[in-house]
TIKOL-999669 format. One record per residue (C-alpha): x, y, z; residue in three letters. Coordinates in pm, whole numbers. Each point is the difference from the previous one (the first is absolute). Layout:
N
[[X,Y,Z],'ALA'];
...
***
This chain:
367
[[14107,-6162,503],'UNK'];
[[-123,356,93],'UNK'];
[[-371,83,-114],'UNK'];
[[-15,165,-376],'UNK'];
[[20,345,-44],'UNK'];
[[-144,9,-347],'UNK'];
[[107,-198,-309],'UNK'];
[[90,47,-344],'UNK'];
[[164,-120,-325],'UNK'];
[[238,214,-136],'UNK'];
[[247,-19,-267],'UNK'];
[[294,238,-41],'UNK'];
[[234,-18,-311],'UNK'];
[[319,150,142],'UNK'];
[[307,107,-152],'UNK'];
[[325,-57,134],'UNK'];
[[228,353,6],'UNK'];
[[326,-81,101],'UNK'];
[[369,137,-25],'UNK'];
[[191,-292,-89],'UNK'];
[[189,-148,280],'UNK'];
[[318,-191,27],'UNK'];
[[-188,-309,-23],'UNK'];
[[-135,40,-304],'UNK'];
[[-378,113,91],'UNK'];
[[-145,173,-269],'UNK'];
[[-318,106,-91],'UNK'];
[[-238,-184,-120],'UNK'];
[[-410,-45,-12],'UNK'];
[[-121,-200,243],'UNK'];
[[-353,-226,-9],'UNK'];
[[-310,135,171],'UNK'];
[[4,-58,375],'UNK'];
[[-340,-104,140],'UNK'];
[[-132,75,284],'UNK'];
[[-267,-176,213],'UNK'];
[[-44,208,287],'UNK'];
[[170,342,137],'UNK'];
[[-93,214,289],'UNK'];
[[111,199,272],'UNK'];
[[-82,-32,421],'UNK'];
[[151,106,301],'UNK'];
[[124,-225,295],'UNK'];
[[108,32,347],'UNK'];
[[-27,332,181],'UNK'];
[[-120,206,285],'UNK'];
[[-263,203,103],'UNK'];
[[-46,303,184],'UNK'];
[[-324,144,129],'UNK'];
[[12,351,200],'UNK'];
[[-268,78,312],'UNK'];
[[-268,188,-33],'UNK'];
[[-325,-29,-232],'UNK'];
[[59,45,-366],'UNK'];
[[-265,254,-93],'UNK'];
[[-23,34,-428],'UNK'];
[[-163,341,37],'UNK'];
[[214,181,264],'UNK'];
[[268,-176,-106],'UNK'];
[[28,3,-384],'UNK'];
[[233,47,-243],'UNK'];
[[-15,353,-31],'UNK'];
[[-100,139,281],'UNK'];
[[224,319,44],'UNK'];
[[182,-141,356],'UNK'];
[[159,-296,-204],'UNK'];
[[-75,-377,57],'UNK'];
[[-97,-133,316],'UNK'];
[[180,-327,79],'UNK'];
[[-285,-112,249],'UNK'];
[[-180,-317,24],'UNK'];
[[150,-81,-372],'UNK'];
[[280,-271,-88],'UNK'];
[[334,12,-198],'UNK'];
[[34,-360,-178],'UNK'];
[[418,-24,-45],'UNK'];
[[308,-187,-9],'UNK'];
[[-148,-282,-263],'UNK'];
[[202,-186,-299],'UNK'];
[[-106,89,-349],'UNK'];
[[-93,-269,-219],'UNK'];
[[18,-19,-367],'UNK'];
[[-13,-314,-166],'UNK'];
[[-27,-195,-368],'UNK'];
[[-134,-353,-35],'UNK'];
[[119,-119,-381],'UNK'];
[[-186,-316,-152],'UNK'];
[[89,-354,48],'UNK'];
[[154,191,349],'UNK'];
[[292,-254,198],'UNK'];
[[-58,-95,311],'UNK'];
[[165,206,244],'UNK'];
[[-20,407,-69],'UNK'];
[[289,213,57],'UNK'];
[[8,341,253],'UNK'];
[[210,273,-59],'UNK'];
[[164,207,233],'UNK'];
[[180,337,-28],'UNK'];
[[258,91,159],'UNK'];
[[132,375,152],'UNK'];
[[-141,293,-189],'UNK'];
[[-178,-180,-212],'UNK'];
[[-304,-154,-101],'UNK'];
[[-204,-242,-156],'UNK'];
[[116,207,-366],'UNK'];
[[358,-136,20],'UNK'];
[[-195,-388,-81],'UNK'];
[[-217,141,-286],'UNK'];
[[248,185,-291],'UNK'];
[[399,69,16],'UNK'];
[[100,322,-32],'UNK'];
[[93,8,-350],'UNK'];
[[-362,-157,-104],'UNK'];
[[28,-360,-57],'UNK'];
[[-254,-266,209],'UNK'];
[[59,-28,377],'UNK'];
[[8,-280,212],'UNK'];
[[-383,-7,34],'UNK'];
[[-50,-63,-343],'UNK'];
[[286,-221,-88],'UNK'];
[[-127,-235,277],'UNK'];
[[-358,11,-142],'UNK'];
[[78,-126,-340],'UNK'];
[[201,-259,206],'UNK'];
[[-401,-58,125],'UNK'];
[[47,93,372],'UNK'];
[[-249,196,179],'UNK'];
[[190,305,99],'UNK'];
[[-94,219,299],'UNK'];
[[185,330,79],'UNK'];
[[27,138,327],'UNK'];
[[6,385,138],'UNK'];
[[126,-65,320],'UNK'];
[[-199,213,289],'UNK'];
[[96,394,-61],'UNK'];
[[135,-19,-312],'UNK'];
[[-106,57,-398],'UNK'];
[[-373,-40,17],'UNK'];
[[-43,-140,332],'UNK'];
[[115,323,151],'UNK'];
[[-309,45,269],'UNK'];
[[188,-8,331],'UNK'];
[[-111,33,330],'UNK'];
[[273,138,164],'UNK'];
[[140,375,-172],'UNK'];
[[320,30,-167],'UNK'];
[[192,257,-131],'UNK'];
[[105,-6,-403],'UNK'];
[[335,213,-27],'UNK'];
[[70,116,-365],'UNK'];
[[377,-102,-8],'UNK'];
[[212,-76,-321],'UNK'];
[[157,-332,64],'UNK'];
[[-5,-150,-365],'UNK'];
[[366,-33,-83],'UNK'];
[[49,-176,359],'UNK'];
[[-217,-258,-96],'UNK'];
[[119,-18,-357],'UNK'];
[[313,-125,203],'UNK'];
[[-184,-203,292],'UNK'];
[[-171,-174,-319],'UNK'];
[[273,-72,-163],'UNK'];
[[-44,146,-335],'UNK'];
[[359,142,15],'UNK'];
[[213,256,193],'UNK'];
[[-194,352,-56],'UNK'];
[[22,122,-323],'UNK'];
[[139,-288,-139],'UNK'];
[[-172,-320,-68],'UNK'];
[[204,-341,24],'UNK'];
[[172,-89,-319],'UNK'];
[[-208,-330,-18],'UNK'];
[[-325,106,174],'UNK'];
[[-356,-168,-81],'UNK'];
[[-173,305,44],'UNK'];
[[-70,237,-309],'UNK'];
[[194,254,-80],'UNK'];
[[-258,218,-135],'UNK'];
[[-86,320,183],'UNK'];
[[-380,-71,-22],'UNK'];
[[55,-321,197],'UNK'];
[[154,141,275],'UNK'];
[[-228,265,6],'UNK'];
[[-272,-230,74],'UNK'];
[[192,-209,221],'UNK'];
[[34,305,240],'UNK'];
[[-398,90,-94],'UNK'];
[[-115,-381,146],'UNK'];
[[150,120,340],'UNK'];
[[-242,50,291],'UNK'];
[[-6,135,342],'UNK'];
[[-140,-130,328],'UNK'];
[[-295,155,109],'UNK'];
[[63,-79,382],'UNK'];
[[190,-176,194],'UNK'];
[[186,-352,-175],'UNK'];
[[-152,-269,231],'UNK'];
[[147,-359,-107],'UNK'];
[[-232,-157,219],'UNK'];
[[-336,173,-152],'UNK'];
[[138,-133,-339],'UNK'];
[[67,-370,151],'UNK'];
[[-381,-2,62],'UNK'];
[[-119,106,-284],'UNK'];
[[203,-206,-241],'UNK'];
[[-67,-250,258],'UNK'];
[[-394,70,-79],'UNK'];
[[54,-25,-317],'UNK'];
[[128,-375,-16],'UNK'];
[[-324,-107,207],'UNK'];
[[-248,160,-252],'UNK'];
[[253,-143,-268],'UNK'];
[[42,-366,134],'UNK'];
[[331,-122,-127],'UNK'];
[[236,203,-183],'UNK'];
[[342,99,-102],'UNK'];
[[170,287,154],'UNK'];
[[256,264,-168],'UNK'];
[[147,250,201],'UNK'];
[[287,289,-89],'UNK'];
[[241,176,232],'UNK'];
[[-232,144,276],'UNK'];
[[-247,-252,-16],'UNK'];
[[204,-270,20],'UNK'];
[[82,29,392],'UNK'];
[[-382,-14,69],'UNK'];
[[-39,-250,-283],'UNK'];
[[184,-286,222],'UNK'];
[[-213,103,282],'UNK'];
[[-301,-12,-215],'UNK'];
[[101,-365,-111],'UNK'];
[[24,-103,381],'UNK'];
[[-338,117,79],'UNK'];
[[-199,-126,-315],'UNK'];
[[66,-375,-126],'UNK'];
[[-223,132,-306],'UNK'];
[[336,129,-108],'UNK'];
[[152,-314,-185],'UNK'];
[[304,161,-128],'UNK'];
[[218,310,35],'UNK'];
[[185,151,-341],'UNK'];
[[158,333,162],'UNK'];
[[185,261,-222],'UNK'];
[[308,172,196],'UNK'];
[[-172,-8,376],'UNK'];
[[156,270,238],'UNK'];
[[235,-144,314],'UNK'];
[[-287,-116,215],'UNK'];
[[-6,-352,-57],'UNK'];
[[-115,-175,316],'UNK'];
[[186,-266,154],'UNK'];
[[-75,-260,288],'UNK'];
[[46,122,356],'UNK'];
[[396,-3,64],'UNK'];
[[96,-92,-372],'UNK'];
[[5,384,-142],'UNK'];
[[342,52,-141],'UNK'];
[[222,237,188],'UNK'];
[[257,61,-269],'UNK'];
[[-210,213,-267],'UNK'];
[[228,331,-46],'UNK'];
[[-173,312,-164],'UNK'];
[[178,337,-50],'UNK'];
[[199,-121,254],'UNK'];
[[-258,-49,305],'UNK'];
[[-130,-360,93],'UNK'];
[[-359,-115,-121],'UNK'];
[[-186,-243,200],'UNK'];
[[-312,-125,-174],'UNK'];
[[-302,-65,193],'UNK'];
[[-150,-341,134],'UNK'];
[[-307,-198,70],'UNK'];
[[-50,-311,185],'UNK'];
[[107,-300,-169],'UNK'];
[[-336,-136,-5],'UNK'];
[[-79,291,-198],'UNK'];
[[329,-21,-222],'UNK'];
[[-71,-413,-85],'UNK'];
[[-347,180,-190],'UNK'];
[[284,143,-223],'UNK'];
[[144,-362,-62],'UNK'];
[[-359,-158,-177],'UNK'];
[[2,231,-298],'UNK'];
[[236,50,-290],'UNK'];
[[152,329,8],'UNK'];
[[248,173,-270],'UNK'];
[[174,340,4],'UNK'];
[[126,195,-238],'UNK'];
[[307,306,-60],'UNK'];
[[89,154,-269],'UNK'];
[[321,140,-143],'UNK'];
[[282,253,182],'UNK'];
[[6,-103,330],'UNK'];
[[359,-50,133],'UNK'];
[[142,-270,193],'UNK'];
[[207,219,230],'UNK'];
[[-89,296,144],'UNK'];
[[-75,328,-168],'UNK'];
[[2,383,67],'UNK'];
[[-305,14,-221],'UNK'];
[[-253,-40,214],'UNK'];
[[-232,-88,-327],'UNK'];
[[164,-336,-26],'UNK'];
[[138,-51,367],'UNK'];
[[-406,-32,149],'UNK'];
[[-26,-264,-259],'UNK'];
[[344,-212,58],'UNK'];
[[-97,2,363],'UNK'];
[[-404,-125,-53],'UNK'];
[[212,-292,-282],'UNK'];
[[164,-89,281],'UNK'];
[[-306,-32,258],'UNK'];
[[-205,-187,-256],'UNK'];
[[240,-228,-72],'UNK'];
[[85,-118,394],'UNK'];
[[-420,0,-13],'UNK'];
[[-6,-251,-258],'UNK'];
[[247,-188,173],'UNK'];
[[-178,-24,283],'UNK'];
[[-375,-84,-105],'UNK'];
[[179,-262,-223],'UNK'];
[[181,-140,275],'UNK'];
[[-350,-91,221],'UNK'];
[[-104,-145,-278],'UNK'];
[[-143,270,-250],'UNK'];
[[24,104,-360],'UNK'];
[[174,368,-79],'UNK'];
[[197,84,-270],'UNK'];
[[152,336,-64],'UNK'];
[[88,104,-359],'UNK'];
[[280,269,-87],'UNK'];
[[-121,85,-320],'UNK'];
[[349,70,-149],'UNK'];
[[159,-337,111],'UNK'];
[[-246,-180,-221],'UNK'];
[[106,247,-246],'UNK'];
[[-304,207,-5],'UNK'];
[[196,343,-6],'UNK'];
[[-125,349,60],'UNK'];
[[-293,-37,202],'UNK'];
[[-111,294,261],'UNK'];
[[-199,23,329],'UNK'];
[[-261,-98,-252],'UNK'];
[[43,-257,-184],'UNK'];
[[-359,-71,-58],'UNK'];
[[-16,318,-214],'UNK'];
[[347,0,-156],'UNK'];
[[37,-37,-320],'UNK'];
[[66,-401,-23],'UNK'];
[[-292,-24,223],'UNK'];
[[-163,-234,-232],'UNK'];
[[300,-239,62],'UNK'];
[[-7,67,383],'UNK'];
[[-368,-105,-25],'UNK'];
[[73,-325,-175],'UNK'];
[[251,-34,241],'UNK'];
[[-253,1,287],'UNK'];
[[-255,-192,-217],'UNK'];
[[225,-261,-17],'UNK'];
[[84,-48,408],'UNK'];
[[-387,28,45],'UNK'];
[[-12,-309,-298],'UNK'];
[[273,-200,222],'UNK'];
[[-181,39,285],'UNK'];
[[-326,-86,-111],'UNK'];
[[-192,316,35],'UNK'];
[[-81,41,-298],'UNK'];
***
């Protein structure tokens, strides 16, 4: 386990807000949630140090020629860290990762104001950690300078996110339809503040698992590409839950499908070498969709992204089942679980989809 950051007993009465939702979640007062031991760290990272001597007097903060980057260093490109320790804790914690535009936020609240996925899971007495992945939300020190371009983009990813077709939400849609709550969905969006580097974020997550020890990894959309390779380089990871991971699922040398169609162009995902790819075969693994994604091609490209990465995850699971592993992938509405978004974590059944997961994580012994 990492080394304590400081610890203390709290106890928070919360109250559950909650637009009633299709399956019957209502509000309701829930018991006092303890809390053992919380904190906050960074891991991974970089850094920079510039020639020169650093001198404090020639060189300070307001002198009238601006700041002198010589002989001082520019610490950058770590994970953020934020985690909660309940009482009578399980044994293996849980990390949370964010996917595109987003950060650690879209764990902690939904939109509309009811109890994230960071809270649910700690009255289910996991420790939960939540990553910032390097340059984003508050790990945003980079060492390499990026541009932020002030661009209005939020109805394209009210589509991409599948909330509905812009204006209009889908008829059946788990996401409130409350003007507040989309408000703040759009408000928990952040930018990168230099360049996306999968590879800086594989190390630091990968960091993170060897202060950690053993743990259970969650991963959504963008994360979940960098997720498998995360899993391949750190046996601490004992089991993959992965909520709608983009196309790049990596297969064994020579075994990538070559019949993945989107918007009309062919996909090929990438590989690794099979030794690498068996790493993928010790751990249970389980995947999850949600709700409006077509089986057959579509002009909208909000659903057709999501058919196509169906389709990849599914010939994945085939094949790290067939040398000998354990994936499942779940399409929420074929188990009748209807309505669910890019985000079903946060949706408004998201206490089912939770029990849901609790449940695999019970059949596999992880709890």
């Amino acid at each position: 386990m990492m080394n304590k950051y400081f610890t203390l007993l709290i106890t928070v009465s919360l109250l559950l807000s909650t637009t009633v939702s299709s399956n019957a979640q209502t509000s309701k007062k829930q018991t006092p949630l303890v809390i053992q031991e919380q904190g906050s760290f960074a891991v991974g990272g970089t850094v920079l140090k510039a020639a020169g001597t650093f001198d404090p007097i020639k060189q300070g903060a307001y002198h009238p020629a601006g700041v002198d980057p010589a002989g001082q260093t520019l610490h950058g490109d770590h994970a953020a860290v934020y985690y909660q320790i309940p009482v009578k804790a399980k044994k293996y914690p849980i990390v949370f990762w964010h996917g595109h535009g987003e950060s650690s936020r879209c764990w902690q609240t939904t939109p509309d104001g009811r109890e994230g996925f960071q809270t649910i899971f700690l009255r289910k007495n996991y420790p939960v950690y939540l990553i910032d992945q390097p340059r984003r939300g508050n790990a945003g020190r980079s060492t390499q300078s990026g541009t932020l371009t002030a661009s209005p983009d939020e109805q394209l990813w009210f589509g991409i996110f599948r909330i509905g077709i812009y204006p209009d939400y889908y008829p059946n849609v788990q996401f409130s339809k409350d003007p507040k709550a989309l408000e703040q969905f759009y408000r928990q969006m952040v930018p990168n503040t230099g360049p996306y580097d999968a590879k800086l974020n594989i190390e630091a997550v990968d960091t993170l698992f060897n202060t950690l020890g053993k743990g259970i990894l969650v991963t959504h959309s963008q994360s979940g590409g960098p997720g498998w390779l995360t899993a391949v380089k750190n046996p601490n990871i004992k089991a993959v839950i992965s909520y709608e991971p983009g196309g790049d699922f990596v297969f064994p040398d020579g075994e990538a499908p070559t019949s993945i169609v989107l918007g009309g162009r062919t996909i090929t995902p990438p590989t690794i070498p099979m030794e690498d790819f068996m790493k993928l075969t010790k751990i249970p693994i389980i995947i999850y969709y949600g709700d409006h994604i077509p089986d057959q091609p579509s002009t909208n490209p909000g659903q057709e992204q999501w058919r196509a990465f169906l389709e990849v995850a599914r010939k994945w699971a085939e094949t790290v089942n067939k040398h000998g592993g354990d994936a499942t992938v779940v399409h929420l509405p074929k188990v009748g679980i209807k309505g669910n978004t890019h985000f079903p974590f946060s949706d408004l059944n998201n206490l089912e989809i939770a029990d849901l997961t609790s449940k695999w994580l019970e059949e596999k012994r992880l709890n």
